[in-house]
RODO-2510 file (C-alpha; in nm, 4 decimals, decimal comma):
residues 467
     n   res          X          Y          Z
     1     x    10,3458    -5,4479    -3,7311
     2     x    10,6085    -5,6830    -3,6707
     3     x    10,6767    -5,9403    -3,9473
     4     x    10,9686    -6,1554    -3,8393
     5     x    10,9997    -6,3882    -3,5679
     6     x    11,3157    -6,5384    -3,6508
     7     x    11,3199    -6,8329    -3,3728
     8     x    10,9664    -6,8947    -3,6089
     9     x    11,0045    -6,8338    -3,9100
    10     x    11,4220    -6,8224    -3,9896
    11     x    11,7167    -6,9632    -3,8094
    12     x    12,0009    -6,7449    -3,7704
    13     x    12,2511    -7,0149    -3,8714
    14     x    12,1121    -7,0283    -4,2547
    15     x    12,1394    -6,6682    -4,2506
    16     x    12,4621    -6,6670    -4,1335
    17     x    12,5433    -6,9263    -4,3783
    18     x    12,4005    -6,7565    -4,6792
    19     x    12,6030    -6,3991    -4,6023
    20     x    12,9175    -6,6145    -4,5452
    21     x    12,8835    -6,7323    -4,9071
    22     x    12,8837    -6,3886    -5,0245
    23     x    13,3002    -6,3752    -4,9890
    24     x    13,3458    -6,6892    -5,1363
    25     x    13,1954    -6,6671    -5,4671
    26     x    13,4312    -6,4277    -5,6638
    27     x    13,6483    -6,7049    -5,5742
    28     x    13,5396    -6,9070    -5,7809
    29     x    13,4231    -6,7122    -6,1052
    30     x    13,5541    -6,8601    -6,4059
    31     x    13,6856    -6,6902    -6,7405
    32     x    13,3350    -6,7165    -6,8930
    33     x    13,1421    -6,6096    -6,6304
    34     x    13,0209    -6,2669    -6,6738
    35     x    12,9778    -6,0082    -6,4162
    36     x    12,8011    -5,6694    -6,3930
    37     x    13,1632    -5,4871    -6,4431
    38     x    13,1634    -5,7101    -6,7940
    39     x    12,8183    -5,6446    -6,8843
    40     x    12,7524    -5,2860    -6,9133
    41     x    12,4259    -5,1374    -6,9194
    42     x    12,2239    -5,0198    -7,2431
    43     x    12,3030    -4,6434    -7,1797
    44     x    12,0112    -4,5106    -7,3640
    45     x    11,8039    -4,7363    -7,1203
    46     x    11,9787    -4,6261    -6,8396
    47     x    11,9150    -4,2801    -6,9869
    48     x    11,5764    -4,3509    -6,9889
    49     x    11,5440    -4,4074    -6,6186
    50     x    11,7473    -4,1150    -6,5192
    51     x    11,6081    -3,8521    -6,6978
    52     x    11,2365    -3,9599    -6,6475
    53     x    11,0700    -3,6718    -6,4419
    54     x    10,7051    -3,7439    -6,3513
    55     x    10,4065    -3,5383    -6,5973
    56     x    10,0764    -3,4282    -6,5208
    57     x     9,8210    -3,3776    -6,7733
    58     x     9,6076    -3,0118    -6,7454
    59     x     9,4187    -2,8605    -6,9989
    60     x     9,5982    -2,6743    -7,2713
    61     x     9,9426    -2,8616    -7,2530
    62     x    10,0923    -2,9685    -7,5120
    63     x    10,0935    -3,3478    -7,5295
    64     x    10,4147    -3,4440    -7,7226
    65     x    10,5928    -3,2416    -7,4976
    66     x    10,5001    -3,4544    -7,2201
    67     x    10,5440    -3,7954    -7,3217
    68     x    10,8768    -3,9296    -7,2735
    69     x    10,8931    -4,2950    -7,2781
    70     x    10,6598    -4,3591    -7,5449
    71     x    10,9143    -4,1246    -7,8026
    72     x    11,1852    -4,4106    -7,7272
    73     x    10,9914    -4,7017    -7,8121
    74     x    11,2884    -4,8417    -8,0568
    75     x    11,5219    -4,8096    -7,8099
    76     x    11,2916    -4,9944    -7,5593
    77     x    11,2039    -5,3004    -7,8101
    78     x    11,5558    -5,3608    -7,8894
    79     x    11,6806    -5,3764    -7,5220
    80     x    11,4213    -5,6590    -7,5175
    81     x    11,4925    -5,8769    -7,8507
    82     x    11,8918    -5,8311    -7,7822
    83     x    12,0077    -5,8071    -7,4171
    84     x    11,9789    -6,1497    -7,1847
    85     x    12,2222    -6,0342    -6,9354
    86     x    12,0332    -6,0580    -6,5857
    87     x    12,1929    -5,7107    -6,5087
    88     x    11,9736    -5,5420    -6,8452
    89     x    11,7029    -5,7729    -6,6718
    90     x    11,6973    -5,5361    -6,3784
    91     x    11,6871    -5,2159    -6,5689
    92     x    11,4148    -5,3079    -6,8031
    93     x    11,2530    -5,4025    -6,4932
    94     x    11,2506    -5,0485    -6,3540
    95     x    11,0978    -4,9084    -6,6278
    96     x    10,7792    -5,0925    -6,5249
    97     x    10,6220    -4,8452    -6,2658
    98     x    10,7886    -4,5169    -6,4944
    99     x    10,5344    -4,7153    -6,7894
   100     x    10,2493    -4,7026    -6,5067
   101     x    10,3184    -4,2876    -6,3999
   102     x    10,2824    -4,1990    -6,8218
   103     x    10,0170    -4,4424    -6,8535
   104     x     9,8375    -4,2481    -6,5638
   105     x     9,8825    -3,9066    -6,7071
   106     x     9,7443    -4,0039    -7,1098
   107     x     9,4678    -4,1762    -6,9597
   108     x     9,3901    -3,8776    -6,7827
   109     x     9,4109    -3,6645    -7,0878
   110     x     9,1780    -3,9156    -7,2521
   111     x     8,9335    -3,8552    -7,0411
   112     x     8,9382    -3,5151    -6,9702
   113     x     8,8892    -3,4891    -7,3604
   114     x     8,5879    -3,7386    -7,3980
   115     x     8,3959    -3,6724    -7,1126
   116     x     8,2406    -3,3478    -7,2782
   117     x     8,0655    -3,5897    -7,4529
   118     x     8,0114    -3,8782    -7,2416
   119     x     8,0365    -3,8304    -6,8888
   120     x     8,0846    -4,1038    -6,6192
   121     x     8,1811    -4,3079    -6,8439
   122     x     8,5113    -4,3507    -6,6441
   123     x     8,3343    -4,4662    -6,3465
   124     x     8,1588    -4,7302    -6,5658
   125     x     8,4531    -4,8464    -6,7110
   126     x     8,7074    -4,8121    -6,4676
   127     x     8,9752    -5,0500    -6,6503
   128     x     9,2211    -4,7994    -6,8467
   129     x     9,2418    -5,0697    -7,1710
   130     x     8,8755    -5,1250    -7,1627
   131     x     8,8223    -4,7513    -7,1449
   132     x     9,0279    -4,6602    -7,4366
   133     x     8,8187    -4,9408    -7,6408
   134     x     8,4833    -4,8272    -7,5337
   135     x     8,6087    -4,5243    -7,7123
   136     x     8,7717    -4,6058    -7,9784
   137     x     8,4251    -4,8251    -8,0796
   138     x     8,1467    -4,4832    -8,0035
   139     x     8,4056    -4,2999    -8,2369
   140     x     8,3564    -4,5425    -8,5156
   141     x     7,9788    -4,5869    -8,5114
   142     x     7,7442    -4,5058    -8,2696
   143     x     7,4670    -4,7718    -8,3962
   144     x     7,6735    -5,0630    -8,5122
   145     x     7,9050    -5,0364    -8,1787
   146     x     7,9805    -5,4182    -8,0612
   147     x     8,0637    -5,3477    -7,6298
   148     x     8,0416    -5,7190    -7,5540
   149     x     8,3944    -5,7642    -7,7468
   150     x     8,6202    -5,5253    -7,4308
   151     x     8,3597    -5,5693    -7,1797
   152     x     8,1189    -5,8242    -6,9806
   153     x     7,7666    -5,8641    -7,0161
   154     x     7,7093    -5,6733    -6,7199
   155     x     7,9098    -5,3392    -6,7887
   156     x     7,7769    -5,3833    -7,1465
   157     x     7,4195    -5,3514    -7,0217
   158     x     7,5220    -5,0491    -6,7910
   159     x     7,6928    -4,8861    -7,1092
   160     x     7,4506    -4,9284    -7,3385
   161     x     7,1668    -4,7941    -7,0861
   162     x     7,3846    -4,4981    -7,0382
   163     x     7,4377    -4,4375    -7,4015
   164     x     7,0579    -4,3501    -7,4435
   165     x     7,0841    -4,1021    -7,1556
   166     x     7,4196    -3,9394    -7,0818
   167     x     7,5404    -3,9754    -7,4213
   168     x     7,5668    -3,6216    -7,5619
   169     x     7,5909    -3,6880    -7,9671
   170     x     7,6364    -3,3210    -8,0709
   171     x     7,9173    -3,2270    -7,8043
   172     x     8,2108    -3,1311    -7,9519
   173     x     8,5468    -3,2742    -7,8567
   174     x     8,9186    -3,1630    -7,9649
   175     x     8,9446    -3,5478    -8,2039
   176     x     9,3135    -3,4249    -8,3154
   177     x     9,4102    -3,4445    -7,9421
   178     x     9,1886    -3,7483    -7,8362
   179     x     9,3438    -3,9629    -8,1397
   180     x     9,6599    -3,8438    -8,0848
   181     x     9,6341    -3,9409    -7,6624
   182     x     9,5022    -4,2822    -7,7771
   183     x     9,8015    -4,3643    -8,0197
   184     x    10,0482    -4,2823    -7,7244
   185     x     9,8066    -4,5039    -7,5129
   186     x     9,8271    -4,7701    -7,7706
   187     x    10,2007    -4,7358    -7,7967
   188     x    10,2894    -4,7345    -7,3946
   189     x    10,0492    -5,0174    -7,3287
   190     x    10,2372    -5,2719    -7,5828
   191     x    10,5686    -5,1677    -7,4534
   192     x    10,4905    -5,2395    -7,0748
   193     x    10,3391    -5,5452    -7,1668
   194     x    10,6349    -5,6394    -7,3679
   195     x    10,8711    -5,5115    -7,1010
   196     x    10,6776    -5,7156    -6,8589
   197     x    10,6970    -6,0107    -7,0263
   198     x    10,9916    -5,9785    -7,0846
   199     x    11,1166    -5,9027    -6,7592
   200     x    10,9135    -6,1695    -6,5799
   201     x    11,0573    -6,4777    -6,8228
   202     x    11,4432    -6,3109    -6,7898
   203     x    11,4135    -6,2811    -6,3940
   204     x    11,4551    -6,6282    -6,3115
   205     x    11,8084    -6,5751    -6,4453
   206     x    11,8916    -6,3570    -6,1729
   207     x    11,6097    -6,4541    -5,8815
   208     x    11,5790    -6,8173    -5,9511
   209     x    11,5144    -6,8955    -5,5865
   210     x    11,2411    -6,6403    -5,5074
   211     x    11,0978    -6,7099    -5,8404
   212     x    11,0116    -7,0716    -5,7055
   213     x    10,9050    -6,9062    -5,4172
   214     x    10,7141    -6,5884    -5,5129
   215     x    10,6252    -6,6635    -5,9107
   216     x    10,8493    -6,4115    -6,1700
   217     x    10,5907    -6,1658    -6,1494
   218     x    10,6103    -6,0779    -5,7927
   219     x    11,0076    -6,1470    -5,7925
   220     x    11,0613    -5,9323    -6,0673
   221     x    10,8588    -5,6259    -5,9259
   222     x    11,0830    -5,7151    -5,5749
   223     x    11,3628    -5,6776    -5,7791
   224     x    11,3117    -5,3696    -5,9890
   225     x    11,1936    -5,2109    -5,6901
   226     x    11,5247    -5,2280    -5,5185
   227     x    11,7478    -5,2166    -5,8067
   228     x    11,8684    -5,5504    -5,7783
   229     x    11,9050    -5,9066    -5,5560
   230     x    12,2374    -5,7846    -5,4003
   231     x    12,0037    -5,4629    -5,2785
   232     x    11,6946    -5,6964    -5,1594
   233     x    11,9249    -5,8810    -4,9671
   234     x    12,0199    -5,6330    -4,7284
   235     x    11,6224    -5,5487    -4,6833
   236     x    11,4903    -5,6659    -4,3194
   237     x    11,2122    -5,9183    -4,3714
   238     x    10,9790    -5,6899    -4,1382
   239     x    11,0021    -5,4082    -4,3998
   240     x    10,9385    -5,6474    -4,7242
   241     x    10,5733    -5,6288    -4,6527
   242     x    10,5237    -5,2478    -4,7711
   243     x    10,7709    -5,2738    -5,0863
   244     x    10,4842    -5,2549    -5,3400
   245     x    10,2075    -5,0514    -5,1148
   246     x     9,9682    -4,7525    -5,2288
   247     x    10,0643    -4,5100    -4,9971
   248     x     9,7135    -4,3396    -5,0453
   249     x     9,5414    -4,6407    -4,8547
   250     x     9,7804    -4,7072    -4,5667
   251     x     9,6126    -4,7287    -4,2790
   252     x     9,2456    -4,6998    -4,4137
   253     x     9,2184    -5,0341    -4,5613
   254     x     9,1755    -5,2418    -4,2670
   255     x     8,9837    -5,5536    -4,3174
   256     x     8,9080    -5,8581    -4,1822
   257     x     9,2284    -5,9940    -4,2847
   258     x     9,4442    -5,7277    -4,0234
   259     x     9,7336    -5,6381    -4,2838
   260     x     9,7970    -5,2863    -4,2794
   261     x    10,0937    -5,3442    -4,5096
   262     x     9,9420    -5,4193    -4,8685
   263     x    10,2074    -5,4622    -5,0979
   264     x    10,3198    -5,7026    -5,3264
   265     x    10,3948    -5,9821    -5,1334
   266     x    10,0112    -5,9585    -4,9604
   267     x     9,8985    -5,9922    -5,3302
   268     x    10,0758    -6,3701    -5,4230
   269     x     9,9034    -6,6629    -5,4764
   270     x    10,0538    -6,8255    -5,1181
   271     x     9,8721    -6,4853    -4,9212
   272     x     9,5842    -6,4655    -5,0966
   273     x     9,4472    -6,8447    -5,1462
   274     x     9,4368    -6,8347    -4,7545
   275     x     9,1000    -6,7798    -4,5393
   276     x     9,1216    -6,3830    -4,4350
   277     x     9,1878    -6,4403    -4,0937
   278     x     9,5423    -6,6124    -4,1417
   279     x     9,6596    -6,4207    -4,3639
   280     x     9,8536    -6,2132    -4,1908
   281     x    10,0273    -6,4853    -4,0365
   282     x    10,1238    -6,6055    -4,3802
   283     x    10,2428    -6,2569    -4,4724
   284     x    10,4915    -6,2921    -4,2050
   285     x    10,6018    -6,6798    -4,3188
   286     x    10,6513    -6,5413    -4,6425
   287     x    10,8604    -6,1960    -4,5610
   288     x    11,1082    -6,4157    -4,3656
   289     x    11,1465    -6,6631    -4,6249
   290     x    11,2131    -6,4126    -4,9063
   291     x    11,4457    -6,2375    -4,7335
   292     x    11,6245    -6,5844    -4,6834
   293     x    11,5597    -6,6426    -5,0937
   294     x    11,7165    -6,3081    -5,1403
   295     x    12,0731    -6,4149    -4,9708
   296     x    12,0482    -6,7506    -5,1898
   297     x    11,9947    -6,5881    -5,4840
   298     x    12,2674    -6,3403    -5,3869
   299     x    12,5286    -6,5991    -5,3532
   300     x    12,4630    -6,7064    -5,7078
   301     x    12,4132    -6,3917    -5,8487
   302     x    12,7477    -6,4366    -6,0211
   303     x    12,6733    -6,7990    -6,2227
   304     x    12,5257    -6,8163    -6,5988
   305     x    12,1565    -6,8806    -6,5445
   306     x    11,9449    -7,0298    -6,8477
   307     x    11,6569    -6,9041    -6,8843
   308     x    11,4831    -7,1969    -6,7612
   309     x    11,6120    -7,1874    -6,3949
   310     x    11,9452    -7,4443    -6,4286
   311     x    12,2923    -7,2734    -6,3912
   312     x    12,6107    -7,4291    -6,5310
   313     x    12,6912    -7,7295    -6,3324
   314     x    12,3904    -7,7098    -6,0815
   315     x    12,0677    -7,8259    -6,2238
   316     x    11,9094    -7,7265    -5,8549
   317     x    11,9374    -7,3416    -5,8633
   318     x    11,5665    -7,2941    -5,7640
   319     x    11,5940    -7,5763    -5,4700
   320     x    11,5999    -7,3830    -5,1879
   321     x    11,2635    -7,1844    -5,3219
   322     x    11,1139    -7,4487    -5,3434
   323     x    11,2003    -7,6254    -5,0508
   324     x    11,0310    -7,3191    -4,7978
   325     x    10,7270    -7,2507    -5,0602
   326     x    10,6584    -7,5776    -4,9406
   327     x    10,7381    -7,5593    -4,5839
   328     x    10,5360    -7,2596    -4,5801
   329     x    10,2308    -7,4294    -4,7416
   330     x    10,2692    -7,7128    -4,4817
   331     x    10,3072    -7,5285    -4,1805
   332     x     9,9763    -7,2942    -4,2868
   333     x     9,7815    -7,6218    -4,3359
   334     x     9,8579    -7,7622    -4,0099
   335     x     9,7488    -7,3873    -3,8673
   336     x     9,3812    -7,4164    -4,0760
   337     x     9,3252    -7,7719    -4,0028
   338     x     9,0493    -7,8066    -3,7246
   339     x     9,1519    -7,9568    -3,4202
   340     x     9,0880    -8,3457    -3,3517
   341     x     8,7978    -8,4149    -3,1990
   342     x     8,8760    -8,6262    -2,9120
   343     x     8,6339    -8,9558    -2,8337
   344     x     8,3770    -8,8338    -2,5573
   345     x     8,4375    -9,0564    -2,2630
   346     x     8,0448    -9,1995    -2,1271
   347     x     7,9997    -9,2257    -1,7802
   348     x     8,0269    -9,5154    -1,6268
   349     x     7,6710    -9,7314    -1,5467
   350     x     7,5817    -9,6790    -1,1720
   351     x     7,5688    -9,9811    -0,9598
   352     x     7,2652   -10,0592    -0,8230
   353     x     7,4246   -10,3285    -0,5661
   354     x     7,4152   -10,2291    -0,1702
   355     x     7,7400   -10,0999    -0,0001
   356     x     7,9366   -10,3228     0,1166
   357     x     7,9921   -10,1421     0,4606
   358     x     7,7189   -10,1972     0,6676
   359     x     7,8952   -10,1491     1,0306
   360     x     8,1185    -9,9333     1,2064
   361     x     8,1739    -9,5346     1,3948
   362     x     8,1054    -9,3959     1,0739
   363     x     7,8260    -9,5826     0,9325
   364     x     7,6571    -9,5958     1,2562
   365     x     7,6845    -9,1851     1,2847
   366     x     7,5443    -9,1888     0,9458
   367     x     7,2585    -9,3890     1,0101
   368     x     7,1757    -9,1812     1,2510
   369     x     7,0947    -8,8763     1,0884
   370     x     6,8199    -9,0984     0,9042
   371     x     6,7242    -9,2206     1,2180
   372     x     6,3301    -9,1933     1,3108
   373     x     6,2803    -9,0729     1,6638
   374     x     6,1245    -9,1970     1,9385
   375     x     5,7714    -9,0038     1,9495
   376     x     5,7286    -9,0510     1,5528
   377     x     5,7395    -9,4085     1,6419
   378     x     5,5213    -9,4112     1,9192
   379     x     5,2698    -9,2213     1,6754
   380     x     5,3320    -9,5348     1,4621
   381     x     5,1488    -9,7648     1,7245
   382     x     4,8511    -9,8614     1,8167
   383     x     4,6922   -10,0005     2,1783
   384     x     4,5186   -10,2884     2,1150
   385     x     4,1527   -10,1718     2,2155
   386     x     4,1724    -9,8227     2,2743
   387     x     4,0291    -9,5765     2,0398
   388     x     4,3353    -9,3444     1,8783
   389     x     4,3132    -8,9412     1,8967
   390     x     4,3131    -8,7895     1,5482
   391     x     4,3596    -8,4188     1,4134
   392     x     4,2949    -8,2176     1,1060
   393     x     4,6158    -8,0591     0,9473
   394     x     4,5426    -7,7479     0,7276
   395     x     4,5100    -7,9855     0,4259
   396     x     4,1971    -8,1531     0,5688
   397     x     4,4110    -8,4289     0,6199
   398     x     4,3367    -8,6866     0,9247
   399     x     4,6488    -8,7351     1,1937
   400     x     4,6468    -8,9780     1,4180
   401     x     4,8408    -8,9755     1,6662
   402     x     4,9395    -9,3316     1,7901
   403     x     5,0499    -9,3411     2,1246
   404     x     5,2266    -9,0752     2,1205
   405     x     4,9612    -8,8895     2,3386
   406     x     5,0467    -9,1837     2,6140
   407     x     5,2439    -9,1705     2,9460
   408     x     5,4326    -9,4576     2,8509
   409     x     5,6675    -9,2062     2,6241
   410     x     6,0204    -9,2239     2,7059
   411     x     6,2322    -8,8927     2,7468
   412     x     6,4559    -8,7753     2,5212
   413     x     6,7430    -8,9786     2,5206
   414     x     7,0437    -8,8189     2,7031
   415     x     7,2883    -8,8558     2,4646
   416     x     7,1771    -8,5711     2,2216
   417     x     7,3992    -8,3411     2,4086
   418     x     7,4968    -8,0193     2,2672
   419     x     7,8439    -8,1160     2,0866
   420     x     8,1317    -7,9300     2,2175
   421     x     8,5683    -7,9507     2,2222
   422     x     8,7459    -8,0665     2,5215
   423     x     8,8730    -7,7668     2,6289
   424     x     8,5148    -7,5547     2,6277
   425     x     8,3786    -7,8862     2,8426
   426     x     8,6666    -7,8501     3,1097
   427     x     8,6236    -7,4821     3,1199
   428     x     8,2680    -7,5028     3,1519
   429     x     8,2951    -7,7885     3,4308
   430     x     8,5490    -7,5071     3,5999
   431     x     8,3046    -7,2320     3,6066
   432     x     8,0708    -7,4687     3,7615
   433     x     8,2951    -7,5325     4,0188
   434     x     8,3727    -7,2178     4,1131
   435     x     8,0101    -7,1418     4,1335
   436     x     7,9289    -7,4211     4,3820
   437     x     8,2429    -7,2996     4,6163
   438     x     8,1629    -6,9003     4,5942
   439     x     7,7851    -7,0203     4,6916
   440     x     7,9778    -7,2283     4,9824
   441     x     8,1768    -6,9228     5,1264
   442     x     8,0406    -6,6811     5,4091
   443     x     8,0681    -6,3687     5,1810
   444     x     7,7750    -6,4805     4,9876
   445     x     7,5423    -6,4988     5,2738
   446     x     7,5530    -6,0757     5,2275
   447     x     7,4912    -6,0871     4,8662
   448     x     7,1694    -6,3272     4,9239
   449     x     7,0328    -6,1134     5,1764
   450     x     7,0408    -5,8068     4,9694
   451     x     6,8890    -5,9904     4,6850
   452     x     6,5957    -6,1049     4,9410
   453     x     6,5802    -5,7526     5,0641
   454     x     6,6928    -5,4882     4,8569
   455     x     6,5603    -5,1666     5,0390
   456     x     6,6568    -5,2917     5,3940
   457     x     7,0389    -5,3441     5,3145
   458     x     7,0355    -5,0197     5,0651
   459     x     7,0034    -4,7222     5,3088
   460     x     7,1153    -4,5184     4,9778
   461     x     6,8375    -4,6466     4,8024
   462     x     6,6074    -4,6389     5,0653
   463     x     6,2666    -4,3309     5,1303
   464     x     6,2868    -4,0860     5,3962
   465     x     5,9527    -4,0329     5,5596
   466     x     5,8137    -3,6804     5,4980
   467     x     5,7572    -3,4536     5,8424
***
């Protein structure tokens, strides 16, 4: 699917402008400016993220062996309450979908532990959070169990009907490992939301532009996902679209919408507030104008950022952002709006007045076709004294026919001649002619003989007598 049109969507000359800013801004770094040379990474984060192999959960494993980030949670909270440097921003950021893979894997174990004694419950309460609530409440007390706290009246009617069937009371569960899988639970969920958090108030510091643009939440998962703005930059704008995508679905969630590429730009408020069937076409506003934000945020990359979006010196860092979130929101209203209706012309009132030309070739060949002809008005008449012939037509109906039973009738006129060119009425008069003078000449006297007397002049033709 292709996603950029950039005579549409993105003029070469601002992107041409935006890379050639890239060479000029170590130029003009100052002393207390810092860089990503100056800042150095938390290497226990950066630890972290390097030595985090993906876990799967199968019966008889030994849980604490396969929990990783959850074991570092110190480390984790204090790279959040003392790092602001946009460049620990980024890292903190990737540790967002490495949360998401353990989160995956004790949730599983959860399940695979409680189901013994309620099964389905998973596909009742699909939320992980809620899930892990639900349980934590039947493991208190059965009777006195309050669902309408985690869940909504509907899925609390659905649970409790499905507590008085599937609910096995007497099953027997391993409740070392379930408590133990829901403390890690416990302890992984409040670190990714505190991560995220985190991450999505910091980013603006380092994305300020696609913030305005995107929201921090979808600019910081851009952003972790490459590794930083310097590496989103670089991305084409036709390949932003499927940064963020379940691979599982592509290609199988087709909908009304036509996006094949579901990812996290699909997912922002700009994509998804529009009708389904211009969405796409907003997809493709939006890729080209982050990839633009990208290069502006680039440029800056190397300027002090507060927190709340104003560099040093430039109280317009998000400007840009801005400026095409609401280009973008223009152009798609203009698209949605209906067409005007344009004022349906009447027709004009007919004139009932007579035409004005009432002489000439023309008028007097049209009158003619309309003209009655001579016996129809002769059936018209009557003789003064003289009794008029009738008929019956096959309606019953009485004819009379007028004089037009009399001798007095006039012949057709002579000028309803069969209509014919010049040059067919010369040839015509020439075959005439020829006619006349071959009917003249002495040759012909032979031919009219033989046409009087065909046997007589035909000895060929003509019967022998039999002897």
């Amino acid at each position: 699917m292709d996603l950029l049109d950039d005579e549409d969507y993105g003029s070469v000359s601002d992107e041409e402008s935006l890379d050639d800013g890239l060479s000029g801004v170590t130029s003009g770094i100052t002393s207390g400016i810092a860089t990503e040379s100056d800042i150095l990474p938390s290497p226990s984060v950066s630890n972290l993220i390097s030595d985090f192999h993906a876990q799967f959960w199968h019966q008889g494993a030994d849980l604490d062996d396969l929990i990783q980030l959850a074991k570092h949670e110190t480390i984790i909270r204090d790279a959040t309450n003392h790092t602001t440097e946009p460049y620990n921003v980024i890292k903190l950021g990737q540790l967002m979908p490495l949360f998401d893979t353990e989160l995956s894997m004790v949730f599983q174990c959860i399940v695979d532990t409680y189901k013994a004694k309620f099964p389905g419950l998973e596909t009742i309460v699909p939320e992980r959070k809620q899930y892990v609530d639900v349980v934590k409440m039947l493991q208190q007390d059965i009777p006195n169990v309050q669902l309408d706290q985690v869940l909504s009246k509907e899925e609390t009617l659905v649970v409790s009907m499905s507590l008085k069937t599937d609910f096995k009371e007497g099953a027997r569960i391993d409740k070392d490992l379930l408590s133990k899988a829901i403390h890690w639970f416990d302890i992984l969920y409040n670190l990714r939301d505190n991560v995220s958090h985190y991450v999505e108030t910091r980013i603006q510091m380092v994305a300020p532009n696609l913030c305005a643009l995107l929201g921090p939440d979808t600019a910081a998962k851009l952003v972790t996902h490459c590794g930083s703005v310097k590496e989103l930059s670089v991305v084409p704008s036709c390949n932003l679209a499927s940064i963020g995508q379940d691979k599982t679905l592509h290609g199988k969630s087709l909908d009304i919408s036509g996006v094949r590429q579901k990812g996290y730009l699909f997912y922002t408020d700009v994509v998804q507030t529009q009708p389904p069937e211009f969405q796409k076409q907003a997809l493709r506003m939006v890729s080209a104008k982050v990839a633009l934000a990208a290069r502006a945020d680039c440029t800056m990359g190397n300027q002090v950022i507060n927190p709340d979006g104003n560099s040093d010196g430039n109280s317009d860092a998000s400007k840009l952002g801005l400026k095409w979130r609401h280009e973008i929101v223009e152009k798609l209203k203009k698209i949605i709006d209906p067409p005007n209706i344009s004022n349906i012309k009447p027709l004009p009132i007919p004139e009932d007045a007579p035409k004005k030309k009432r002489a000439g070739r023309r008028f007097r060949k049209y009158k003619e076709q309309f003209k009655m002809s001579h016996l129809r008005q002769m059936q018209n008449r009557m003789e003064f004294g003289k009794e008029e012939q009738t008929t019956m037509d096959p309606y019953g109906e009485e004819i009379g026919f007028g004089m037009a039973d009399s001798k007095n009738v006039s012949a057709l006129s002579s000028f309803n001649k069969t209509k014919m060119r010049k040059s067919m009425r010369l040839r015509l008069d020439q075959e005439t002619k020829n006619t006349h003078s071959f009917l003249q000449d002495e040759r012909s006297e032979k031919l009219k003989r033989s046409a009087e007397h065909p046997q007589a002049t035909d000895p060929a033709t003509s019967k022998q007598p039999r002897l």
